[in-house]
C-alpha positions as CSV (number, residue, x, y, z in Angstrom):
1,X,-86.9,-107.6,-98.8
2,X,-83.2,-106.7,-98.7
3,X,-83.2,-104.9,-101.7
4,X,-85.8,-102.2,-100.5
5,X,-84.3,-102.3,-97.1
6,X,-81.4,-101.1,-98.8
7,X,-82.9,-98.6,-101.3
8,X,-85.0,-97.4,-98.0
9,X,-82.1,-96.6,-96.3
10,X,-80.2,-95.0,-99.1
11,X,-82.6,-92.7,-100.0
12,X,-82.6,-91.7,-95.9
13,X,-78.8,-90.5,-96.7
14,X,-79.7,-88.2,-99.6
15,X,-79.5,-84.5,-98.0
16,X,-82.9,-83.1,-98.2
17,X,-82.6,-79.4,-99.6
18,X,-83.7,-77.1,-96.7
19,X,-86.7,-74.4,-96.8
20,X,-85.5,-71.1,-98.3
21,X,-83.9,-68.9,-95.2
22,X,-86.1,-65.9,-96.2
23,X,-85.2,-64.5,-92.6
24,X,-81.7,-64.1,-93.0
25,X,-82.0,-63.5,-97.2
26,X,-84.2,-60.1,-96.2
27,X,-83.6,-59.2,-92.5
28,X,-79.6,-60.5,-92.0
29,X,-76.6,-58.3,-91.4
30,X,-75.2,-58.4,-95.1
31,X,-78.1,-56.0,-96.0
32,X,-77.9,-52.4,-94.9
33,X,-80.7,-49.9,-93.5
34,X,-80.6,-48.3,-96.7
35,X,-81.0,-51.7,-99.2
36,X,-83.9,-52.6,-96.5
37,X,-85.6,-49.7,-97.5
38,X,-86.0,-50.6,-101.4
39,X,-87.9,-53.3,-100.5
40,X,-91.2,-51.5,-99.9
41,X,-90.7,-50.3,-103.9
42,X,-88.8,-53.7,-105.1
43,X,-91.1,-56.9,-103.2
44,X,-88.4,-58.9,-103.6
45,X,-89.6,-62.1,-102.3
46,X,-93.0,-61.6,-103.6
47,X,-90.8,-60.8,-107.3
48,X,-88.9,-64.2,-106.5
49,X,-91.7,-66.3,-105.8
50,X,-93.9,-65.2,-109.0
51,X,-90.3,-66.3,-110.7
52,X,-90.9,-69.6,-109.0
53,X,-87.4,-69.6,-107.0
54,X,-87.4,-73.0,-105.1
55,X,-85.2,-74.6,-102.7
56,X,-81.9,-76.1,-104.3
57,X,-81.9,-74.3,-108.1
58,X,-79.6,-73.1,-109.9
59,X,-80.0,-69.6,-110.4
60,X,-78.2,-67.1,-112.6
61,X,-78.4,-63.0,-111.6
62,X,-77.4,-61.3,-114.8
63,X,-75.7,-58.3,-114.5
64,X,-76.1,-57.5,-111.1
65,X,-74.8,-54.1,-110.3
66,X,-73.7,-53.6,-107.0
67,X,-74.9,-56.6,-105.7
68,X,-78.6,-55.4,-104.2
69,X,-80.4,-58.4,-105.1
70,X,-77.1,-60.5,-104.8
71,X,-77.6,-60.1,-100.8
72,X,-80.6,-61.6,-100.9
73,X,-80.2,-64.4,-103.4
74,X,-76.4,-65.3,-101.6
75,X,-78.5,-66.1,-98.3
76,X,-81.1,-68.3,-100.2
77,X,-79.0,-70.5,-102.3
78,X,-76.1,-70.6,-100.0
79,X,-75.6,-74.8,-99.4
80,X,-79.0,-74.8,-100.9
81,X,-78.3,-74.2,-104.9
82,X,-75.7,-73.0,-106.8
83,X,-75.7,-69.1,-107.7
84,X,-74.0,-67.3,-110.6
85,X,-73.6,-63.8,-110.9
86,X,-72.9,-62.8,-114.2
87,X,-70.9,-59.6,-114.5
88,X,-69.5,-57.0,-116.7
89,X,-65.8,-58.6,-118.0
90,X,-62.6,-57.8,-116.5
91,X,-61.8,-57.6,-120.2
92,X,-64.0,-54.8,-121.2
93,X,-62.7,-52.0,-123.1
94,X,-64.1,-48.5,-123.2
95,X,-65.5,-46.9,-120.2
96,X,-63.4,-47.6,-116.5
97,X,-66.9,-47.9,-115.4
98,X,-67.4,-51.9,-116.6
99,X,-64.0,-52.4,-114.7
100,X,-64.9,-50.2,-111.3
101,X,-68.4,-51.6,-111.2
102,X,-67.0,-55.1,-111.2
103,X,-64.1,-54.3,-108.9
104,X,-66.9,-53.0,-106.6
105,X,-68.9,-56.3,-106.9
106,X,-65.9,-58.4,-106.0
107,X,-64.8,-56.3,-103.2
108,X,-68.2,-56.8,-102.0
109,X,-68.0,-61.2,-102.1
110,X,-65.0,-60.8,-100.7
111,X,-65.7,-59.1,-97.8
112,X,-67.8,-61.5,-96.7
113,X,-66.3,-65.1,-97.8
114,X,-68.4,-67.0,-95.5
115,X,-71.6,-66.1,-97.2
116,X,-70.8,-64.8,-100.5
117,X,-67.9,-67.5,-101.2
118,X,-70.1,-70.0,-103.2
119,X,-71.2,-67.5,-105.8
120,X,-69.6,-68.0,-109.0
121,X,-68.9,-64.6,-111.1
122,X,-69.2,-65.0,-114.5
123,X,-68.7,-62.6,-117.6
124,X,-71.7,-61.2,-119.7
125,X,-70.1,-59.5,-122.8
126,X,-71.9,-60.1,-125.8
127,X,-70.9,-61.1,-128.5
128,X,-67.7,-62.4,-127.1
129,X,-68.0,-63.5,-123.6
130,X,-71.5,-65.3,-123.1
131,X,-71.1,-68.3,-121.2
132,X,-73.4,-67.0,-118.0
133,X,-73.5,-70.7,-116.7
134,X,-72.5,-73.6,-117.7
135,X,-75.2,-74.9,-121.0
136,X,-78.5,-76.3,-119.8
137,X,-77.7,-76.1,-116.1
138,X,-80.0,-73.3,-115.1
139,X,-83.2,-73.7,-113.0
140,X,-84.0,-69.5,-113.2
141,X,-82.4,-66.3,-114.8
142,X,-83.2,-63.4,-113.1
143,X,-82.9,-59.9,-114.6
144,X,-83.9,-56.7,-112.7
145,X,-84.0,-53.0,-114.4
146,X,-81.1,-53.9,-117.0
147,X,-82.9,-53.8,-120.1
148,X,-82.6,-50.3,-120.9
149,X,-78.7,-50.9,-120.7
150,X,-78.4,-53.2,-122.3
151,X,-80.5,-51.5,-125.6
152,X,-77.7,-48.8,-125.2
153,X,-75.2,-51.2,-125.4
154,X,-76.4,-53.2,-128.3
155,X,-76.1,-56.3,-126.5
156,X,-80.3,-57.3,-125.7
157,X,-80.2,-60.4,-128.2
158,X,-76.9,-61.9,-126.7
159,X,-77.6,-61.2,-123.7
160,X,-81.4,-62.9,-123.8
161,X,-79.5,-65.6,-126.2
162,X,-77.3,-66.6,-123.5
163,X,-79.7,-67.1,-120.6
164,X,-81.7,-69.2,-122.8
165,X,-78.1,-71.4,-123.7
166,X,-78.1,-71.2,-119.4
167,X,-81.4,-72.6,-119.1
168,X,-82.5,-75.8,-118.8
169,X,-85.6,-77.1,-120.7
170,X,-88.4,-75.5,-118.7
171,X,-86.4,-73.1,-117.1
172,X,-87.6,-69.3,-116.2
173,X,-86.2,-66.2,-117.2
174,X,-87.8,-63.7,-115.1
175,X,-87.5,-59.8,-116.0
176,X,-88.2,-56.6,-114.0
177,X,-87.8,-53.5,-116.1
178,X,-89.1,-50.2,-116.1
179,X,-92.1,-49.6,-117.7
180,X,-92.8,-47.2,-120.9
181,X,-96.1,-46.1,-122.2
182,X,-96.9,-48.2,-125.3
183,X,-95.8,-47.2,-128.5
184,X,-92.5,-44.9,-126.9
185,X,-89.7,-44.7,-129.6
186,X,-87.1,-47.4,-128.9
187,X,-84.0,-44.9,-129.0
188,X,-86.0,-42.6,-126.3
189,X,-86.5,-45.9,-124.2
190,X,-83.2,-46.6,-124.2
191,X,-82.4,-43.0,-122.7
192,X,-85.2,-42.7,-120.5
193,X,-84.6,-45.8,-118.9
194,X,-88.2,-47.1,-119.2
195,X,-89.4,-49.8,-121.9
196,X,-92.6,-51.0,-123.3
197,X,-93.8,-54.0,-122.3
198,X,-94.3,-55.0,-125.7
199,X,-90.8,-54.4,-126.9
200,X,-89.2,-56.7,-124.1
201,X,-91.7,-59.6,-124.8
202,X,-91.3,-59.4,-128.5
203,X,-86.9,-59.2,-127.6
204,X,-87.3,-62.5,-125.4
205,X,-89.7,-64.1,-128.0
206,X,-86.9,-63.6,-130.5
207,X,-84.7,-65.2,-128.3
208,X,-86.8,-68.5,-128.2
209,X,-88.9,-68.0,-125.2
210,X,-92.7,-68.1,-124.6
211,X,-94.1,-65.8,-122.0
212,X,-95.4,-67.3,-119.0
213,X,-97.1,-64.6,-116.6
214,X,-96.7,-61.3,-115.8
215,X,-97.3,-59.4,-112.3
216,X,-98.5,-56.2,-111.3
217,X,-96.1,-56.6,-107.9
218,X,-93.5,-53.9,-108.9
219,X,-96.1,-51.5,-110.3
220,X,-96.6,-48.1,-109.5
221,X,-99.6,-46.2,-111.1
222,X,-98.0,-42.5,-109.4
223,X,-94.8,-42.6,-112.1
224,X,-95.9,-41.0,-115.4
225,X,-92.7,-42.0,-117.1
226,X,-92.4,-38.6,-117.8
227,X,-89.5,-36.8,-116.3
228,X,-86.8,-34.4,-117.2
229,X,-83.7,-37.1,-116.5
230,X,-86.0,-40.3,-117.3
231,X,-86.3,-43.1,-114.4
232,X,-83.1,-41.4,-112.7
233,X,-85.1,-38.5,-111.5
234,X,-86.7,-41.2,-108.9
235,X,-85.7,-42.3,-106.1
236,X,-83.3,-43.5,-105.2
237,X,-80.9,-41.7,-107.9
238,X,-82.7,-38.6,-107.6
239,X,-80.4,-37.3,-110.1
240,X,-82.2,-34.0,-110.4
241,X,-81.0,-32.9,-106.7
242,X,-83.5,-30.4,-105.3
243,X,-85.5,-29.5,-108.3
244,X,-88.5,-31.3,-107.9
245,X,-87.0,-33.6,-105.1
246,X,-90.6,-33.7,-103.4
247,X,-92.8,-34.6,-106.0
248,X,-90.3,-37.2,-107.0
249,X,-90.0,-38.4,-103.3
250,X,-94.0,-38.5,-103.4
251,X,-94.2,-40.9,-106.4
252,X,-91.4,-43.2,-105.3
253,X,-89.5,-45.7,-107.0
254,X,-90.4,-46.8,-111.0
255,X,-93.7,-48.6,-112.4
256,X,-92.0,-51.4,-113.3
257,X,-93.4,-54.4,-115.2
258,X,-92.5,-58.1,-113.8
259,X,-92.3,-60.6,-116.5
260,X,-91.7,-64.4,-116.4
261,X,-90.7,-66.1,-119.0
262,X,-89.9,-70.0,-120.3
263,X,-88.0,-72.1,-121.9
264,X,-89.7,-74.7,-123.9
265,X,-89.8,-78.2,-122.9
């Protein structure tokens, strides 16, 4: 009787992870107008929740750019998980844009210490630097519209290789990317920006994962894939300027595919 008083009374002290704060991950002040706007193209929670994201994972976002989705996972996991963002390496030679576009992404945590302070950065530089979490410790990888970079980069198979190290046994890799037409040449892909479906399952099979579901929630049957400066004459690059700005305004963001992938047991 003492016994299971005691084990009662333990498991009373054991913090309970809290519901995911969807309020302030979508609606709070770290997000501008602007950000708030993609949502009606990028369905992020609906994305999230097809990847399975629950309360207290661990969560890696590789490559994350400026930090769009960043905002929203900070605010979920925040003393309720563990997030890493894994980045471009302060190490990275070549083109100042690996170094700025990281610069930019720290400037952005550390403007705001109180919610972005628990993230840990990592660096995502394969083949040298691809230790995106600490091995087997990963609930969920996340991955949104990087693909096509990193094809130009030559760094797809480290870069799926290390998420699956990241992973636990069971864990998800979930993948937005713009969509090709099946059968587009690889080397056009990587230039346009948009991928065949078939080309990123068969890169994350290689890798050692099993696909697991795919969505239609990022899909947009207006985009042709078919435009003079690929996926960056859509919003919100627009990269065209005013030729054709309409009709590209018209279709909107990217068909994108949503992918989810796992980790066998």
């Amino acid at each position: 009787m003492k016994y299971a008083l005691a084990l009662l009374l333990a498991l009373a002290i054991v913090p309970a992870h809290a519901a995911l704060d969807w309020d302030t991950a979508l609606d709070g002040p770290q997000r501008s107008a602007e950000n708030k706007a993609r949502d009606d193209w990028r369905h992020p929670r609906e994305t999230l929740e097809f990847f399975g994201i629950k309360e207290g994972m661990t969560v890696v976002e590789l490559s994350p750019g400026g930090g769009w989705y960043t905002e929203i996972l900070a605010p979920l996991l925040a003393g309720n998980g563990k997030l890493y963002a894994a980045h471009f390496s302060p190490n990275a030679a070549g083109s100042p844009y690996f170094r700025n576009a990281l610069g930019g992404f720290l400037q952005k945590l550390a403007g705001n210490h109180e919610l972005y302070g628990p993230v840990v950065v990592t660096s995502l530089a394969p083949p040298a630097e691809t230790t995106v979490a600490p091995a087997g410790s990963a609930d969920l990888v996340v991955a949104f519209r990087n693909v096509h970079s990193w094809i130009n980069m030559g760094s797809l198979d480290g870069t799926l290789e290390a998420a699956f190290t990241a992973l636990k046994p069971g864990g998800v890799l979930g993948i937005v990317q713009h969509r090709a037409k099946a059968g587009d040449d690889p080397q056009a892909m990587g230039r346009s920006g948009y991928i065949t479906e078939a080309y990123v399952i068969a890169a994350a099979e290689k890798a050692g994962f099993t696909l697991d579901g795919s969505s239609d929630i990022n899909a947009n049957p207006k985009d042709t894939a078919e435009h003079p400066h690929g996926v960056w004459s859509l919003p919100p690059a627009l990269r065209g300027g005013d030729e054709g700005r309409a009709g590209f305004e018209a279709i909107g963001e990217s068909d994108r595919m949503t992918l989810r992938f796992r980790k066998p047991e």
